[in-house]
N, C-alpha and C positions, 0 to 999 in steps of 0.2 A: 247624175253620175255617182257611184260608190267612192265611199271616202277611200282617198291614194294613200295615205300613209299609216298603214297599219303594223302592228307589229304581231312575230310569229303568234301568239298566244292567242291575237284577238281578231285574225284571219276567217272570215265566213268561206270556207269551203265552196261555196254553193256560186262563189262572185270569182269570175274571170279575172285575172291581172289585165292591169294596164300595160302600154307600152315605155319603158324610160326614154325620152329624147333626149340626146345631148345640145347643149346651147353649140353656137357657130364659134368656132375658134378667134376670129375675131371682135367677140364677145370676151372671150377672154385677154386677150391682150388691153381692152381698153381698159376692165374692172377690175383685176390682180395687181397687185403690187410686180415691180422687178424681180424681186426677187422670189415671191411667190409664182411667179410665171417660172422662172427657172428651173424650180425646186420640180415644178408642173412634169415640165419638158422632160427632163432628165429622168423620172420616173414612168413619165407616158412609155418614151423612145426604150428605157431598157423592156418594159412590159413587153413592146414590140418586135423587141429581140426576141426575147424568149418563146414568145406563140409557136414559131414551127417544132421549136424543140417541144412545148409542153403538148401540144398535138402529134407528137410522135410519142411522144411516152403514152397518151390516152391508147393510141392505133395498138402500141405494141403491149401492153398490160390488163386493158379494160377490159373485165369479163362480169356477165349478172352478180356470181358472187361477191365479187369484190366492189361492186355497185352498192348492194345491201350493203355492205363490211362500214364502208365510210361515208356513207349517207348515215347511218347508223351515228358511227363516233364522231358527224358532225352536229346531229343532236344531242349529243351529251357538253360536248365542248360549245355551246350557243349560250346566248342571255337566259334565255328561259330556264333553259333546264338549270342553272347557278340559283334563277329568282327563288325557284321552287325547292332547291337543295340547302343552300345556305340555311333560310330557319331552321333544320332539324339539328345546328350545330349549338344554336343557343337551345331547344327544346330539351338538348341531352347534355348542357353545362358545362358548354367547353370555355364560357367565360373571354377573356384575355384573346386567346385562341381564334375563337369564334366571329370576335368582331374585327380584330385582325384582319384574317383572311376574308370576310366580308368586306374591308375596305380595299383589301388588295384587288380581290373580283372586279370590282365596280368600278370602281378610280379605273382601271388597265380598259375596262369599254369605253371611262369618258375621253383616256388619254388619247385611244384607238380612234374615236369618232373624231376629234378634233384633229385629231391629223389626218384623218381622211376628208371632211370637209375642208382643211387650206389647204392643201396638195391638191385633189379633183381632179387623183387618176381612173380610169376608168379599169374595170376588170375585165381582163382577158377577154377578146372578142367572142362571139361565139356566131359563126362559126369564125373560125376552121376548129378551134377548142369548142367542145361540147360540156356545157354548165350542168351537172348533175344533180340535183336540190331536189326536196320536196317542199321546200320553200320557195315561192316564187317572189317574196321581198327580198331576198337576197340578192338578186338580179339586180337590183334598183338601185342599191349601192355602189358605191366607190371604192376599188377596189385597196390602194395603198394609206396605211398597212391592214397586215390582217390580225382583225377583231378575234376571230380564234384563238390565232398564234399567240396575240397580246394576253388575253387574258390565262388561259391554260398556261403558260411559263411563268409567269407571275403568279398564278396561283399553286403551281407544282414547286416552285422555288421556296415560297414562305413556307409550303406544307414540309419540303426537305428541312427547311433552317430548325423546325419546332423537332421533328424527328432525329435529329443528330443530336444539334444543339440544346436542345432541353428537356427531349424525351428518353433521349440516350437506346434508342428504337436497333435495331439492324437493320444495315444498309442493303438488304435485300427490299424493304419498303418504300423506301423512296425509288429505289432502280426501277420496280415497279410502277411507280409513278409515272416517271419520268419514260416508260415505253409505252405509257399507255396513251402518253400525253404526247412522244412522237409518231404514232398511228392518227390521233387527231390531224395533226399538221400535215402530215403526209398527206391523209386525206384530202385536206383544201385544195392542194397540188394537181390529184388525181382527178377531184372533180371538178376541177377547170375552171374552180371559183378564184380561186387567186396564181398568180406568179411567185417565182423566186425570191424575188425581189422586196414581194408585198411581206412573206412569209421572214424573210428577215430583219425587216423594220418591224413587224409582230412582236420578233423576239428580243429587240433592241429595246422597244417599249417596254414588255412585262421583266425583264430582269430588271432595267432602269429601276423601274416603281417597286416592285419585289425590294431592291436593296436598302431603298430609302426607308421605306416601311420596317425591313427588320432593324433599321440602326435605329428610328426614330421613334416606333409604334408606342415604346411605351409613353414617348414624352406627350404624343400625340393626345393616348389615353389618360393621361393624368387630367391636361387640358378640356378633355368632353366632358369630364365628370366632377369640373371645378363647377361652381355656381353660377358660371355665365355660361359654360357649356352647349347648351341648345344655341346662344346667341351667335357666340363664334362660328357654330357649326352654319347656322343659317346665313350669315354673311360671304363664309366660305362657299357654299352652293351657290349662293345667289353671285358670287364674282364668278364663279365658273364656268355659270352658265350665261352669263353675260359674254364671257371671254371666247365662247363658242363664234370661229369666223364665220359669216355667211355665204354659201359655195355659192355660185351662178347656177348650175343644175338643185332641182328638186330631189334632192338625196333623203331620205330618211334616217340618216347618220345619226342626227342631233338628236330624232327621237330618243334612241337610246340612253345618248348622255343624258337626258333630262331624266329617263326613267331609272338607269342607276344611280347617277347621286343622289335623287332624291327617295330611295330606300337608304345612302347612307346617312340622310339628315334625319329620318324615322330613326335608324338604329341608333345613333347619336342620343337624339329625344328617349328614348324606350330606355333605352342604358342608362340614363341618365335620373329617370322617375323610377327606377328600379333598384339605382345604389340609392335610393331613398326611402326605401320600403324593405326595411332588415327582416323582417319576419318570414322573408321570401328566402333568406340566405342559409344556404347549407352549412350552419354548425358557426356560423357569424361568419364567415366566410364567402363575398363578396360575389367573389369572382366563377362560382359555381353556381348556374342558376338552379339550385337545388333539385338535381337528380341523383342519384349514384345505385348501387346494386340493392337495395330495400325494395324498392318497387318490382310487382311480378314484370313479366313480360305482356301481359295482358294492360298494364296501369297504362308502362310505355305507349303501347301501340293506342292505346285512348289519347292520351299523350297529345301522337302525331298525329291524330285525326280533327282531335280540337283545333290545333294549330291551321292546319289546313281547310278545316270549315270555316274559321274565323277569316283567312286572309282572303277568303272565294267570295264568302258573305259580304264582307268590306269593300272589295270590288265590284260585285254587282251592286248592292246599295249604294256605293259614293259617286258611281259614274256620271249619273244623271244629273245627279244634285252638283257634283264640281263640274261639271261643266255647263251646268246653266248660270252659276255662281260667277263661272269664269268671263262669260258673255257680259254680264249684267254689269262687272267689275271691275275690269279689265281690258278688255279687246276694244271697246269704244273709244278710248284713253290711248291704245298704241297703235290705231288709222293702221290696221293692215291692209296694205296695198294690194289689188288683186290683182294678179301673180298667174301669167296662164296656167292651164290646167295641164297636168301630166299626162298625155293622152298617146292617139297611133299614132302614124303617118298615112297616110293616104292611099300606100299601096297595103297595108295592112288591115285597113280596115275590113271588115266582116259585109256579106254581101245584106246584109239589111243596113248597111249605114251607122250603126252605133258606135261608139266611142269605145269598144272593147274588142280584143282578139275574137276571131270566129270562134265555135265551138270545135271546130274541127281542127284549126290552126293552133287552139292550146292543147290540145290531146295531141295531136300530131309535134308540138313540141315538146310536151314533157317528156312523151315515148323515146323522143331524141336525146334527151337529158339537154338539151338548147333552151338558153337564155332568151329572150326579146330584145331584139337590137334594133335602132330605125336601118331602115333600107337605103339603100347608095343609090340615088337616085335624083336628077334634077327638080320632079316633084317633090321629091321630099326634101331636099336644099332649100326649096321657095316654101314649103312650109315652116320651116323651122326658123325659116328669119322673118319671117311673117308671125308667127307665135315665140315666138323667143326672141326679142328686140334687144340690144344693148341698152341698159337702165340708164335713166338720165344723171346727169352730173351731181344732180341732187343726192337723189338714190344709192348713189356710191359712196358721195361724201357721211351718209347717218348710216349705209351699211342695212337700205330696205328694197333689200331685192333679194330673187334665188330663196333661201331657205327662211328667211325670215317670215314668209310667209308662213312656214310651218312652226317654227318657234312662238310666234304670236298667234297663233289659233288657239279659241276657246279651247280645244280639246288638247292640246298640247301643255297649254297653262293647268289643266285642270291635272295633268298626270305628277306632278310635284304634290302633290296633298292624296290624294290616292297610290300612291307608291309611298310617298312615307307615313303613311299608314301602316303599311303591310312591313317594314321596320319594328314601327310603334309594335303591333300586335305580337311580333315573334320574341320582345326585350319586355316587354312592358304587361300587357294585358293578356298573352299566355301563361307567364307563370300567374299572374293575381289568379285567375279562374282556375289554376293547378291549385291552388290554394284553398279556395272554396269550393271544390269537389273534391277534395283530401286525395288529391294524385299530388302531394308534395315529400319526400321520404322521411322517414322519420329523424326526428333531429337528435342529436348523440350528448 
């Protein structure tokens, strides 16, 4: 079987999605706390409200164009596209600025995925709502809150605060912002990836975090680039991601979190060997990673390219190695329990028998813009309590069941040292190599 938990970036085209099964509801009632079953209910039940309604808006507004429109601004508003945007902020010495709003980005995915791992509502059915993605990991998740919503306001927030408040900018720029970033959201709405509902705990979270960040950022940053700095920071990731609850469903939420805070324990580190390396600094000037208007437009775009061969190159080179590292190190040490596999149901399976949608059943479903849902079916009841058993008492009480398997997988371990890398390179060994190919600007 192809590995179940991939993320957008590292998606083979060429491999069929799996099917997501939900555990049996009374699976959930035995392993959820009280009041996490509550928290459950109240969000499943309103989602379930909303379905007719948000399948009438699809009926009455969906047209091809407006399918491109926000399938489109759902890739911009995603992990990936932030992963790959964010370093051109240090590249071009926004400093302060720069790691900021890098913290803000990322923290708003870890806050987003931990609340959708305890909560473990699911997203909008589909059908009768039809799931528009050209992602088909998105499906796989849970849908409250939404991961979009969260970080886009959170990030359009801090980007307002520097604009008013210290850029002294006009308020035609942020309004811009802020419409481009309600087309995102809208979007999720449209393409029947999330609820009302999901869509405003979204935006509960990124202002939440947004505000803390502009009262605190700087005291935060003083702290990273004290001399224990890397240490705190590591401590802090490392409770974080410990603090990540274990859902009963195989959600690939946690991935996420694990992948952005550990870019912010790189940027951490990067920033940190870098306020230590002055000859890098614009004019003694710390907080500018040494670019400004001296360099052509051609130095620039070299610039950006180095950046981006480095963090491609780091990735393909580290994978292999951390994740054998991670086997040999680690995964022996934390007895991951095998955890069945995320697979179909039985009335889905593919007329040769294999563990994947037919080919004709996932072209037939994307065409649909339809998510994978198990089937309502008696067969598929007895298979799901049959592959999905309530964990034993054990199991609940150390919290190894559900996602834990994917937390303690070699390849999971292995993405906290290869993501913060890709930190390290954009703070740290981007500008050094600006330096020694004299793309650093001239100093005043």
């Amino acid at each position: 079987m192809t590995s179940r938990f991939q993320l957008d970036e590292d998606i083979d085209a060429t491999v069929k999605p799996t099917l997501f099964v939900k555990a049996p509801e009374s699976a959930y009632q035995a392993v959820y706390s009280p009041t996490r079953q509550l928290l459950r209910r109240i969000i499943v039940e309103e989602v379930e409200r909303e379905m007719a309604q948000l399948a009438a808006i699809q009926k009455k507004y969906r047209t091809p164009a407006l399918d491109r429109l926000f399938v489109f601004t759902g890739m911009l508003g995603n992990h990936t596209f932030f992963l790959l945007a964010l370093p051109f902020l240090h590249v071009f010495g926004l400093g302060l600025f720069a790691r900021g709003l890098t913290f803000v980005v990322l923290w708003s995915v870890y806050l987003s995925g931990a609340a959708k791992d305890y909560i473990s509502a699911p997203r909008p059915a589909s059908p009768p709502v039809a799931q528009i993605t050209q992602s088909p990991a998105h499906t796989l998740e849970y849908g409250f809150p939404s991961s979009h919503t969260a970080y886009v306001v959170a990030s359009i927030a801090y980007c307002s605060y520097f604009m008013l408040g210290v850029w002294s900018t006009h308020l035609l720029w942020p309004c811009t912002l802020w419409a481009v970033g309600l087309v995102v959201i809208v979007g999720r709405i449209y393409c029947g990836l999330h609820s009302f509902i999901d869509v405003a705990g979204g935006t509960v979270i990124g202002l939440a975090e947004a505000l803390v960040f502009i009262m605190l950022y700087d005291r935060i940053d003083a702290l990273l680039l004290s001399a224990a700095g890397p240490l705190y920071m590591s401590v802090f990731v490392y409770t974080a991601l410990m603090a990540i609850p274990p859902s009963l469903d195989l959600c690939p939420c946690c991935i996420d979190s694990v992948c952005a805070t550990s870019v912010t324990l790189g940027l951490a580190i990067g920033t940190w060997i870098y306020a230590r390396l002055p000859f890098l600094w614009l004019n003694g000037h710390r907080d500018r990673i040494a670019w400004d208007s001296s360099l052509t437009l051609g130095q620039n775009l070299l610039r950006c390219l180095i950046v981006i061969a480095l963090i491609v190159a780091w990735k393909l080179a580290s994978k292999p190695v951390m994740i054998g590292l991670a086997k040999q190190l680690f995964v022996p040490a934390l007895d991951v329990p095998t955890t069945p596999s995320v697979g179909t149901t039985p009335c889905c399976e593919s007329d040769t028998g294999s563990d994947t949608v037919s080919e004709s059943g996932y072209a037939q479903a994307a065409q649909d813009g339809r998510g994978f849902k198990d089937c309502d079916s008696a067969e598929v009841t007895a298979f799901i309590e049959k592959n999905y058993p309530t964990p034993s008492a054990e199991s609940i009480k150390t919290g190894r069941y559900g996602t834990y398997e994917i937390m303690a997988s070699p390849e999971n371990i292995a993405r906290v040292p290869i993501y913060a890398g890709i930190g390290i390179i954009a703070c740290a060994v981007a500008p050094v190599a600006y330096y020694y190919l004299g793309l650093l600007p001239i100093q005043q």
